[in-house]
N, C-alpha and C positions, 0 to 999 in steps of 0.2 A: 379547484381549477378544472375546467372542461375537456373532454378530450382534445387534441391536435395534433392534423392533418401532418405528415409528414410528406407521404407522395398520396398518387391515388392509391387508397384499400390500405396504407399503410399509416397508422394512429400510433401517436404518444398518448400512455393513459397513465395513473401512477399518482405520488405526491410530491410535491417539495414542502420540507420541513424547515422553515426557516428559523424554529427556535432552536432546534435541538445542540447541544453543546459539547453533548457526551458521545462516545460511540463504546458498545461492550463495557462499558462502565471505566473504560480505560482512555480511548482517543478521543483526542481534542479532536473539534468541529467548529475553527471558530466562524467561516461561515456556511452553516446549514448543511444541508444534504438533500438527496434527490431519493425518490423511490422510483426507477423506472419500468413500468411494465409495457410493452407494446400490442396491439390488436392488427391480425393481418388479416382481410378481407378475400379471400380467394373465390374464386369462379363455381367452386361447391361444396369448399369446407372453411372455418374459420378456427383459428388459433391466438390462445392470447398467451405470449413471453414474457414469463413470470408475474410476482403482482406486486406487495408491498408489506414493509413493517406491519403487523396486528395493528397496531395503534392506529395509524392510519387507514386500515382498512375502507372505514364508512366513505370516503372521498373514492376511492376505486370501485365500492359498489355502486355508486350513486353515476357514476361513468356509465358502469355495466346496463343499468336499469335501462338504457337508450340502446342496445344492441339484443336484438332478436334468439341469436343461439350463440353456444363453444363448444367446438368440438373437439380442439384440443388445449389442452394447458399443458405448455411447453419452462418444466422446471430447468435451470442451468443450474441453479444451486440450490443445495437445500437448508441452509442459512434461513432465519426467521427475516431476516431484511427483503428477502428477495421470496420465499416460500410461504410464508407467517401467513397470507392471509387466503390461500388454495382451499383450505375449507370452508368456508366464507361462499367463494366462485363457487366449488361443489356443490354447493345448498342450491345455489341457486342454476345452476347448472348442473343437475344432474349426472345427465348422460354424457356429460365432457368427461373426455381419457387424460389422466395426467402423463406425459412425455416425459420419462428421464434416461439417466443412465444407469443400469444395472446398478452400482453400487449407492445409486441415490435412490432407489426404493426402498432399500432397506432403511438410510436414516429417515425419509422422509417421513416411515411406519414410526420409525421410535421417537422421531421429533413432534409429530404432527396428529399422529394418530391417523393416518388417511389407510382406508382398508385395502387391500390388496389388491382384490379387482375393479381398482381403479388403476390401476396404472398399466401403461404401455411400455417397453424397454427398447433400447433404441442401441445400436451398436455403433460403433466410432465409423463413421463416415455415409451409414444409412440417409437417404432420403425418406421425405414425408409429404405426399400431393395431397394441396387444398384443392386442386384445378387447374387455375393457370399460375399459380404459384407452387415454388415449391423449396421445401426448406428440407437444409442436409446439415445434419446434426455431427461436429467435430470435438471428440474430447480434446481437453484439455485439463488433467489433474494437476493437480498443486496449480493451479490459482484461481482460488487459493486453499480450496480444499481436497479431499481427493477424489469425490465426485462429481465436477464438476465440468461442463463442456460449453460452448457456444454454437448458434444458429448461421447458416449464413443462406441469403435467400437469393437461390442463386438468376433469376431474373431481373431484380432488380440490383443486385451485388451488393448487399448490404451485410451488413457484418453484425450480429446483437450480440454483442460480447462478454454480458452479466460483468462482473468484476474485472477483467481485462479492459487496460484502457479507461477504468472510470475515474471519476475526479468527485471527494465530497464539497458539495458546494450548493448552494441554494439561487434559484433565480429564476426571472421570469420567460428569459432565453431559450429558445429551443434547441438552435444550433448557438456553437462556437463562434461568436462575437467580439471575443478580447484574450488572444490568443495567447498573451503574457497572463494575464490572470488564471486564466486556465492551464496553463503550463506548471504553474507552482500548485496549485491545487493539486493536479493530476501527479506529480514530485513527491507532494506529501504521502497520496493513498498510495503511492506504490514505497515509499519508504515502510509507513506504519505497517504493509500489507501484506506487499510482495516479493519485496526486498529479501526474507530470510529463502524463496523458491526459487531466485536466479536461474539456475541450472533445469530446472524444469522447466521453466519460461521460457530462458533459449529456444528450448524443442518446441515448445508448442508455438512458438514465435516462427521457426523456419518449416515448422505444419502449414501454418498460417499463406506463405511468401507466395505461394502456385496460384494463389487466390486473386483475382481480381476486385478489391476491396473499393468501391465509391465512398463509400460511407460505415462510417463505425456508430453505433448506436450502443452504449453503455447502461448498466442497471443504475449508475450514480453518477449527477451530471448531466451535461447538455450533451447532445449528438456533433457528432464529427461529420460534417458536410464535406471539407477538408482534410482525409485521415492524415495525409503522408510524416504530416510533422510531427504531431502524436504518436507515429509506428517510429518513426527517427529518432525521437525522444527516448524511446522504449530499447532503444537498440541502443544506445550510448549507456543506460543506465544498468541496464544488463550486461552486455560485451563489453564496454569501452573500457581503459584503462584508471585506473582511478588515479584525481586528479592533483597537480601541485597545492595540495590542500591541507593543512594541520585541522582536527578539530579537537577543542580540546573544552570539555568541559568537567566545572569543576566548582567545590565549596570550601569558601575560608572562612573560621568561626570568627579569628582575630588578629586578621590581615596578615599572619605570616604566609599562607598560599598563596592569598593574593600578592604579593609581593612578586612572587616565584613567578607566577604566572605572569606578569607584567613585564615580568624581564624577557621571559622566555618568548613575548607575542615579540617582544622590540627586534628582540636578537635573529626571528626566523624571519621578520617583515625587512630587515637588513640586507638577509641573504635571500633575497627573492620568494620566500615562499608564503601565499595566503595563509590566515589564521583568524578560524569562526571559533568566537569565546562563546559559553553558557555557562552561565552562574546558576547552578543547577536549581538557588534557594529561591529564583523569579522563572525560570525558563519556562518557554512553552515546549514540550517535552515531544510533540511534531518537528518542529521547526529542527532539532535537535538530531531526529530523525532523517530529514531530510539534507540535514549538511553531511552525516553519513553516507548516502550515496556516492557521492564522490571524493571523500576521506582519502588520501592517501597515506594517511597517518591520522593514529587519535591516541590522544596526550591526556591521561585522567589525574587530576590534579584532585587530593585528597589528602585534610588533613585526619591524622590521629584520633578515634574515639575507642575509648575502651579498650586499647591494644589492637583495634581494627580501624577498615576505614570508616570513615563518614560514611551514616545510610545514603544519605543523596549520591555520594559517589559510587557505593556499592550497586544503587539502580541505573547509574548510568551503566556499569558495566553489566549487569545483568539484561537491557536492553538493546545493548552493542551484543552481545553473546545471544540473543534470540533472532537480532535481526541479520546476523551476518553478514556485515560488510564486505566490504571488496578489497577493505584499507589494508597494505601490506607489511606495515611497521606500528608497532605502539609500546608507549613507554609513561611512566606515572611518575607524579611530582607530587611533595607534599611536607608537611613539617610535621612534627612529635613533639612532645611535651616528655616525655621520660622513655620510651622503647614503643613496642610493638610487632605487630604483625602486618600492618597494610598494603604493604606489596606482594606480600603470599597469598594472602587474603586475594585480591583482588585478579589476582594472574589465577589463582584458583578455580577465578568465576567465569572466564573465557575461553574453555575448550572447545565451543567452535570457530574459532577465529584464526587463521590461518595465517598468523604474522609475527615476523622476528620482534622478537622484545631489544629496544633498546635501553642501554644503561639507567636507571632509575634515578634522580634527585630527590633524596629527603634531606631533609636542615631540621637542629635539633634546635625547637623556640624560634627567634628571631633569624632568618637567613642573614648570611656574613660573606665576607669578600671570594672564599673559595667556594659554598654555593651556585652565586653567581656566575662564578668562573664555567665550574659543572654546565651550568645551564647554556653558557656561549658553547660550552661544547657540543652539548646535545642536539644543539640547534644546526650544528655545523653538521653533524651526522645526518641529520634529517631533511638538510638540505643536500645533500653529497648522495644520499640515498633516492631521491627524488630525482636527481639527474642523474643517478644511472641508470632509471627506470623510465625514465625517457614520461616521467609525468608533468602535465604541462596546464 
């Protein structure tokens, strides 16, 4: 794909990757991704923001080949998605200064191998004149690593935000066009992403607020022509309260969990409270992700393997304990064949999680009438918990 114009002197350059399915060998992508780099055109210097995955690289040099000089490459992260192909630009750009922040020199050295005096260091709130542009460089660590900051160019009020604000998604779109599709996208990468820096985010979110923001421009995904609903979005999933929302997912080998779990969706959908099921053994393991953000509770339904839980439920909670939710109650259900340890187990694996354990339901084999019973109770609890919490 060819460059394109964003305003005058300011280019989308970069790839969309519309096969890719994997991300880190771990996240789902089930539609594509974007590698965004930008080229700003100024009155006597030019800058290009960030570049793209190695693999892609050849489609960003073939860009390059139609621009005359760079005189800066401006790194926000040093991540191979957004950094990967700087030596690449270097070859062919020599005399271009790489832009980071102090602590991304040094990975950029041990990631990339880029030598020393190339790079420029830039302190949290420095400007940098092309001319008649000029760009003022704001960290923002943790997010989502700890080198990491964004661009904001303060003439034209644009915001280039690297990971902040992006959405994985592939398309031909330049701006935000389908503001529900994009919304869930953008849900997901901040589930998989950003979700476990919250509190970081905060801060560098009310860094952000003094700013006169037009436009968000992201390393992944289409541009934000329209930021405010995207920065609104960001603010409910950070700050807001978490929601009248059960998530509970979970594996039954021979339908005794499932059992449990079927009663316990009926019983809380009774008492007013939503309830997202994942059958851990089909799940898209995003999606899963992303019903966590608003969690008000998460229910791990697990049965008995080897005196432990189920690996599938062992990763649900090992994923819930990395991402750290917001969700302020959880509690596990599950059946056993002869004994165990599955609830030690599993509360084991949650030390970052910050939530009252409610009473557990295990059924020995087949669940029976006092089971059940357990289970209208729990439901009662988690609904009584939820209004007192004022989540809605």
């Amino acid at each position: 794909m060819h460059k394109r114009k964003i305003m005058e002197n300011i280019y989308w350059m970069g790839a969309v990757d519309w096969d890719r399915r994997l991300f880190d060998s771990l996240i789902p992508l089930p539609d594509g991704t974007s590698y965004n780099a930008y080229l700003i055109e100024g009155s006597e210097k030019t800058a290009l923001l960030d570049t793209v995955d190695p693999p892609m690289s050849g489609e960003l040099m073939a860009q390059l080949g139609q621009v005359d000089k760079i005189d800066f490459i401006i790194s926000h992260h040093a991540e191979q998605d957004h950094s990967g192909a700087i030596p690449r630009v270097l070859e062919q750009f020599p005399e271009a200064k790489v832009v980071v922040t102090t602590k991304a020199k040094g990975m950029l050295m041990d990631l990339l191998k880029i030598p020393e005096n190339a790079f420029i260091t830039v302190q949290d709130g420095e400007t940098l004149s092309l001319g008649n542009k000029t760009l003022k460089f704001l960290y923002t660590p943790w997010v989502h690593w700890p080198e990491t900051m964004v661009t904001y160019l303060q003439e034209d009020k644009i915001l280039f935000s690297c990971d902040f604000y992006g959405s994985h998604i592939a398309t031909s779109d330049l701006f935000v066009n389908d503001q529900g599709r994009v919304h869930e996208a953008a849900k997901r990468y901040f589930a998989e992403i950003m979700m476990p820096f919250r509190n970081t985010i905060s801060r560098n979110m009310e860094k952000l607020r003094g700013y006169d923001i037009r436009m968000i421009a992201p390393s992944h995904g289409q541009i934000y022509d329209q930021p405010e609903w995207i920065m609104n979005a960001y603010r409910d999933w950070v700050l807001g309260n978490p929601h009248n929302v059960v998530v509970l997912p979970f594996v039954s080998m021979h339908g005794s969990t499932r059992q449990l779990v079927d009663h316990l969706t009926s019983a809380l959908v009774d008492r007013g409270v939503r309830i997202e099921l994942f059958n851990l053994a089909v799940t898209d393991i995003g999606k899963l992700a992303m019903a966590l953000v608003d969690a008000g509770t998460i229910v791990l339904g697990a049965p008995t393997v080897l005196v432990g839980p189920h690996p599938l439920a062992a990763y649900a909670a090992l994923l819930a304990n990395a991402l750290k939710p917001k969700a302020k109650f959880l509690s596990i259900i599950g059946s056993y064949g002869w004994g165990g340890k599955t609830v030690e187990t599993l509360a084991g694996m949650i030390p970052n999680l910050k939530v009252e354990v409610l009473e557990p339901v295990l059924c020995k084999g087949v669940p029976s009438a006092p089971d059940f019973e357990a289970l209208d109770k729990l439901a009662g609890t988690i609904a009584q918990k939820h209004k007192e919490n004022g989540f809605r």
